[in-house]
C-alpha positions in Angstrom: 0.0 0.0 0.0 2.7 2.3 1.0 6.5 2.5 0.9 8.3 5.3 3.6 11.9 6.0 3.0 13.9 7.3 6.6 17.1 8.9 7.1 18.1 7.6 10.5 21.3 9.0 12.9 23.5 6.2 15.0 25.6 8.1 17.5 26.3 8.2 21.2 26.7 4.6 23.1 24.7 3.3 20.1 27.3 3.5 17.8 28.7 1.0 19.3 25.4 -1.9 17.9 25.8 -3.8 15.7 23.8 -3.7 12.6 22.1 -6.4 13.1 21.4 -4.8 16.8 20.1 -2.0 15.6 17.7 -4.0 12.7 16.2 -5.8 15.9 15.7 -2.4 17.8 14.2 -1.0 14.8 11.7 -3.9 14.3 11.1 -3.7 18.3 10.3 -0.2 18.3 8.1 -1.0 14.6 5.6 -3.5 16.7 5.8 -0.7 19.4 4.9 2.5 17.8 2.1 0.1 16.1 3.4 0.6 12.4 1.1 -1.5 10.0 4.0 -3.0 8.4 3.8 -5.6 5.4 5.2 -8.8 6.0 7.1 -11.5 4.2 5.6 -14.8 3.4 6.3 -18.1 4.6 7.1 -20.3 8.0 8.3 -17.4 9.5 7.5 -14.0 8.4 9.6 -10.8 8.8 8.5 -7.1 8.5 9.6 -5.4 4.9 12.5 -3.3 5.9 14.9 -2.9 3.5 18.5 -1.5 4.6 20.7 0.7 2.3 24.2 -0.4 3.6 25.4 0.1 7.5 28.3 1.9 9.3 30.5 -0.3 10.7 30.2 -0.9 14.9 31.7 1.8 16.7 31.5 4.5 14.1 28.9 7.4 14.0 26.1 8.7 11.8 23.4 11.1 11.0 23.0 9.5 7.2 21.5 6.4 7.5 18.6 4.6 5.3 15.9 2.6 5.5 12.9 1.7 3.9 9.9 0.4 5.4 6.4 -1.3 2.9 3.2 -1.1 4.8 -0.3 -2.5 4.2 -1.9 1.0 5.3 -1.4 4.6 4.4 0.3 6.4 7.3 1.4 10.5 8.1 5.6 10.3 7.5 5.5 13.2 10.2 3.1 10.9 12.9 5.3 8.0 12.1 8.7 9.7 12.4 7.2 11.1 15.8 5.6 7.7 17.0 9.0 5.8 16.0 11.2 8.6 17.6 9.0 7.8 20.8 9.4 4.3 20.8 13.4 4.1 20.0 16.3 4.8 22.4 18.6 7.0 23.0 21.4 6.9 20.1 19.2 6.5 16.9 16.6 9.0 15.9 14.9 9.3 12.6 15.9 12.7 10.7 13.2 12.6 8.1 10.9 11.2 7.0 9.4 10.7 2.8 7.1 8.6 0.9 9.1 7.3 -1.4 8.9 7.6 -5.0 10.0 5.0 -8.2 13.6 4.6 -8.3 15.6 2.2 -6.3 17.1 4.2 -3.4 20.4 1.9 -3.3 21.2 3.7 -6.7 21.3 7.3 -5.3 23.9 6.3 -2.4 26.8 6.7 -4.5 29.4 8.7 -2.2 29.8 8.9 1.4 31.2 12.0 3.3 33.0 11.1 6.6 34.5 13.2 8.8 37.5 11.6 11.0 38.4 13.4 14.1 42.2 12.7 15.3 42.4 14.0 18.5 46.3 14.8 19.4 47.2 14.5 15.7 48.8 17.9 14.5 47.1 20.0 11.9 50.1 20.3 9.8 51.6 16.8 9.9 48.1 15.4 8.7 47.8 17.9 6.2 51.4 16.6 5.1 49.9 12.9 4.7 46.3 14.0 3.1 48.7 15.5 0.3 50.9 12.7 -0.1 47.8 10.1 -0.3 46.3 12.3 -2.8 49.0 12.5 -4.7 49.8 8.2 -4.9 48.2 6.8 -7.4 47.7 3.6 -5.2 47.5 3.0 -1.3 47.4 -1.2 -0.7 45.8 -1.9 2.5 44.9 -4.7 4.9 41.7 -5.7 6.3 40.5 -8.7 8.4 37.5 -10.3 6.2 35.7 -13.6 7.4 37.3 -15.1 4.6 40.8 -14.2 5.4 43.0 -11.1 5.0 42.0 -9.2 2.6 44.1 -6.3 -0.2 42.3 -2.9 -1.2 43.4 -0.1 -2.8 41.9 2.8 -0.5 43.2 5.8 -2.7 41.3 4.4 -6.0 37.9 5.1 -3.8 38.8 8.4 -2.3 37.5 11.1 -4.0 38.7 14.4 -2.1 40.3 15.0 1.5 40.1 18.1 3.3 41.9 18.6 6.3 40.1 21.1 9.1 40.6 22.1 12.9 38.3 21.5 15.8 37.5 25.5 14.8 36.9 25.3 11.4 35.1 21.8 11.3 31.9 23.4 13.2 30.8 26.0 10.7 31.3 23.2 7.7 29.2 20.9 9.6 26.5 23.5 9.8 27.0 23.6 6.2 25.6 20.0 5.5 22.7 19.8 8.0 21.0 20.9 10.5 21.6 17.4 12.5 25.2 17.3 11.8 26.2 19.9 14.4 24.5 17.8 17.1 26.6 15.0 16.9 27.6 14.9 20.5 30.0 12.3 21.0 33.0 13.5 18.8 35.8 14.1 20.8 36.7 17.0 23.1 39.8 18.4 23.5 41.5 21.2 24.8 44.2 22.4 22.1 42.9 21.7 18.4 43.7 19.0 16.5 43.3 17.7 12.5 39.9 16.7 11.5 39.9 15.0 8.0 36.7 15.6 6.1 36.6 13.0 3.1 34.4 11.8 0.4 34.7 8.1 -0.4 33.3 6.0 -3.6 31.4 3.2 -2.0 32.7 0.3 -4.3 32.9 -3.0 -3.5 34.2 -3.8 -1.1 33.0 -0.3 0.4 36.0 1.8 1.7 35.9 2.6 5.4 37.4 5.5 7.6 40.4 3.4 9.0 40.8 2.4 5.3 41.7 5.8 5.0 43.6 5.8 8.0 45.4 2.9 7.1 46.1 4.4 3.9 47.8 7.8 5.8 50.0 5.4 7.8 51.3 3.2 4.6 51.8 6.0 2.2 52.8 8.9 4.5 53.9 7.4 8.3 51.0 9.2 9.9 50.5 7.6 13.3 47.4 8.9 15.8 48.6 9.0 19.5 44.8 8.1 20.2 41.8 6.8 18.9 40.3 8.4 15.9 36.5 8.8 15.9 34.4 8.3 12.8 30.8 10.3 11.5 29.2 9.3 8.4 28.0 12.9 7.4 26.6 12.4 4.1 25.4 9.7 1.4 24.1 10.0 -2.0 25.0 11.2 -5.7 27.6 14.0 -6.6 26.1 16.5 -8.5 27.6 18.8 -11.1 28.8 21.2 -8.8 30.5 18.1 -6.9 28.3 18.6 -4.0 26.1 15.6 -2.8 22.6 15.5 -3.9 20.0 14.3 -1.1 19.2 10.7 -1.6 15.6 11.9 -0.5 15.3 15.3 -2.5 14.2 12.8 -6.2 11.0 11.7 -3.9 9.9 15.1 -4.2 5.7 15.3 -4.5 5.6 12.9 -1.5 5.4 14.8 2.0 8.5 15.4 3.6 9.8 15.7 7.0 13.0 18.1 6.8 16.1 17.5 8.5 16.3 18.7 12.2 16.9 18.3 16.2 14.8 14.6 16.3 11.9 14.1 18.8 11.1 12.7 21.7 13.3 9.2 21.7 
C-alpha cells in the first residue's frame, strides 16, 4: 500500500550496535509504535525493511537509510514522531518521505565522513592528506571472514580536506541541521586535524580506518589516540560536486526536513 523512506542517525553509546542490533531495535520499536508493516511470506515471516548499507560498529552517523512497505497509508511526520518515541537513545529518525520510483540503493553513491584525530597535528596530517592524494595507489589490509584481505583505498577516495576543531563546526553546519548535534565527537582542549573525506562506495565499500590505514602506509602518519568516525553524508555528486540528497528525487511525497529529532 505504501513504501516510507527514513534517514536515521546512530551516535552516542549506540554506535557501538551492531547492525544487526540495531535491525532488531528498529523492528522492536516498529511492533511498538504500532506501524502496519507488510510482512514476508512463509514459515516465518519478517517485516519489509529494507537496509541501504550500515556503518561499521563503533563509528557514527546522521546519514543512515531505511525503507519500510506497509499495508496501510500512514502521516511520515506521525510515524517519524511515533517511532522517535518508541526508540532509544542513540538513533533517531531525521526525516521522513514517501518514497517515489527509483531504487534508493542507486542514489547512495558517495559517502562523506569526517574523522576526528584528536592529538594529531594539523600540519603533519595535512602533510599525509597530500601525499595520499597524490599516490596513485594505497594497498591496504583488512580482516575479512574469509581471510586477509588487499584494497586499494586511494582508487575510492574522491577528495580530502583537512580542518581544525574550529573550522570543522561551521562546515558541519553547512551539511545539515543534525550534523552539528553529533555529541559524541571528541573534546579536547588544544585543536587537532579533523579529515573531512568523500569516499566512492565500491565494492568492497571503503571505510574510515581504510583511510587511516592508507595515511599510515603512504605517508607514516600515526594517531597518538583513537580516531573517531561520523558518516555525514550519502548520495550522488552533482555537477557542482556537491552531494545530492538521496531523498530530494521523492519530491511530491510529504516530507519531513532535517532537524533536532523528537522525543526518543
Amino acid at each position: 500500500m505504501q513504501k516510507l523512506r527514513l534517514r536515521y542517525a546512530k551516535r552516542g553509546r549506540l554506535r557501538f550496535t551492531s547492525h544487526r542490533d540495531v535491525a532488531r531495535t528498529f523492528e522492536r520499536a516498529l511492533r511498538r509504535a504500532g506501524v502496519p508493516m507488510a510482512y514476508s511470506q512463509g514459515f516465518s515471516p519478517h517485516p519489509k525493511v529494507s537496509w541501504a548499507g550500515a556503518v561499521p560498529t563503533g563509528v557514527s552517523s546522521v546519514a543512515e537509510y531505511v525503507e519500510l512497505q506497509l499495508v496501510e497509508r500512514v502521516e511520515p511526520a506521525a510515524l517519524r514522531a511515533e517511532l522517535n518515541a518508541a526508540l532509544p537513545d542513540g538513533i533517531d529518525v531525521l526525516e521522513a518521505a514517501e518514497a517515489r520510483p527509483g531504487a534508493l540503493a542507486d542514489r547512495l553513491e558517495v559517502s562523506r565522513w569526517r574523522i576526528d584525530l584528536p592529538g594529531t597535528d594539523v600540519a603533519e596530517l595535512r602533510d599525509a592528506v597530500t601525499a595520499l592524494m597524490a599516490a596513485d595507489t594505497a594497498l591496504v589490509e583488512r580482516m575479512t571472514k574469509d581471510g586477509r584481505r588487499t584494497i586499494d583505498a586511494r582508487a575510492a577516495l574522491l577528495s580530502a580536506e583537512v580542518q581544525t576543531t574550529h573550522s570543522a563546526v561551521a562546515q558541519s553546519d553547512q551539511i545539515s541541521a543534525a550534523t552539528a548535534q553529533v555529541d559524541d565527537w571528541p573534546k579536547a582542549s588544544e585543536p587537532y586535524g579533523i579529515l573531512v573525506t568523500v569516499v566512492r562506495q565500491t565494492t568492497p565499500v571503503v571505510r574510515p580506518d581504510d583511510v587511516l590505514s592508507a595515511l599510515r602506509v603512504v605517508a607514516g602518519l600515526e594517531p597518538s589516540a583513537a580516531a573517531s568516525a561520523t558518516r555525514l553524508e550519502q548520495g550522488r555528486l552533482d555537477d557542482g560536486g556537491g552531494i545530492a540528497d538521496p531523498l530530494a528525487q521523492d519530491s511530491g511525497a510529504e516530507r519531513i526536513p532535517a532537524g533536532e529529532p523528537t522525543a526518543g
